[in-house]
C-alpha positions as CSV (number, residue, x, y, z in Angstrom):
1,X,153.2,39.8,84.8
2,X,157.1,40.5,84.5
3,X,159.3,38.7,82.0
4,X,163.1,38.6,82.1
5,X,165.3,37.9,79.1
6,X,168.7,36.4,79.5
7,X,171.4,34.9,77.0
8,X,172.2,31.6,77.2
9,X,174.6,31.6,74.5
10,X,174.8,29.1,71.4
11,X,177.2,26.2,73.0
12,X,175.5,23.1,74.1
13,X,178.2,20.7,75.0
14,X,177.2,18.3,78.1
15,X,179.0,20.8,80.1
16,X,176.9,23.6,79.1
17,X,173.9,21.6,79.0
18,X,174.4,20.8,82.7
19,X,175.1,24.7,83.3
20,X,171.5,25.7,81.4
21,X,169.8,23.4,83.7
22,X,171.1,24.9,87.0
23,X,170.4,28.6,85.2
24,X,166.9,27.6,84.6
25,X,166.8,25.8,88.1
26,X,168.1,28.9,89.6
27,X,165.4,31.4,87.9
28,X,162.6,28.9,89.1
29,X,164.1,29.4,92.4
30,X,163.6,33.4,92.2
31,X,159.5,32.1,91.2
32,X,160.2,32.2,87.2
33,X,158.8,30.3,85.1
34,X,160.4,28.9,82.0
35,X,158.4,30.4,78.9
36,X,160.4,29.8,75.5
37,X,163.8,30.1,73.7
38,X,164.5,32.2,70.7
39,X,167.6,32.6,68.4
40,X,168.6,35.7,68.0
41,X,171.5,37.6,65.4
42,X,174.3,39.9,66.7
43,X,175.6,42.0,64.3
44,X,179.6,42.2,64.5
45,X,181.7,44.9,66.5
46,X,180.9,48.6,65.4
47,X,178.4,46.7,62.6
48,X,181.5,45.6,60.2
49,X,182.8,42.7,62.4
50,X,181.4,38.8,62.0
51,X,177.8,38.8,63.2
52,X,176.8,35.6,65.8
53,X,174.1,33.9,66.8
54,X,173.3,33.2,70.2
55,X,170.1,31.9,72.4
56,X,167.6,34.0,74.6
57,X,165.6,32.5,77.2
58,X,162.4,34.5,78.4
59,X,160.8,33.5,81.9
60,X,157.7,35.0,83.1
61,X,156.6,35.7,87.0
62,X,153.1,36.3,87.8
């Protein structure tokens, strides 16, 4: 099994919606499959800047 991480970011405007659906489309294409989403915290630039949060998406291929 191989999985592949990628960050789809935290902004989900219809714009981006429509962008995460051709991104998913696009691994499923490459024969990923969709597995799950998880939020995730960066810390800030050098550790002392504003930390973000942000979305990964895990797919798996058999």
């Amino acid at each position: 099994m191989h999985y592949k991480i990628e960050s789809i970011g935290a902004e989900f405007s219809n714009k981006a919606i429509s962008s995460l659906e051709q991104r998913f489309s696009a691994k499923a294409s490459e024969g990923y499959k969709f597995h799950s989403v998880f939020q995730i915290q960066q810390p800030g630039c050098l550790g002392i800047g504003k930390s973000t949060i942000t979305y990964l998406a895990v797919y798996v291929k058999e």
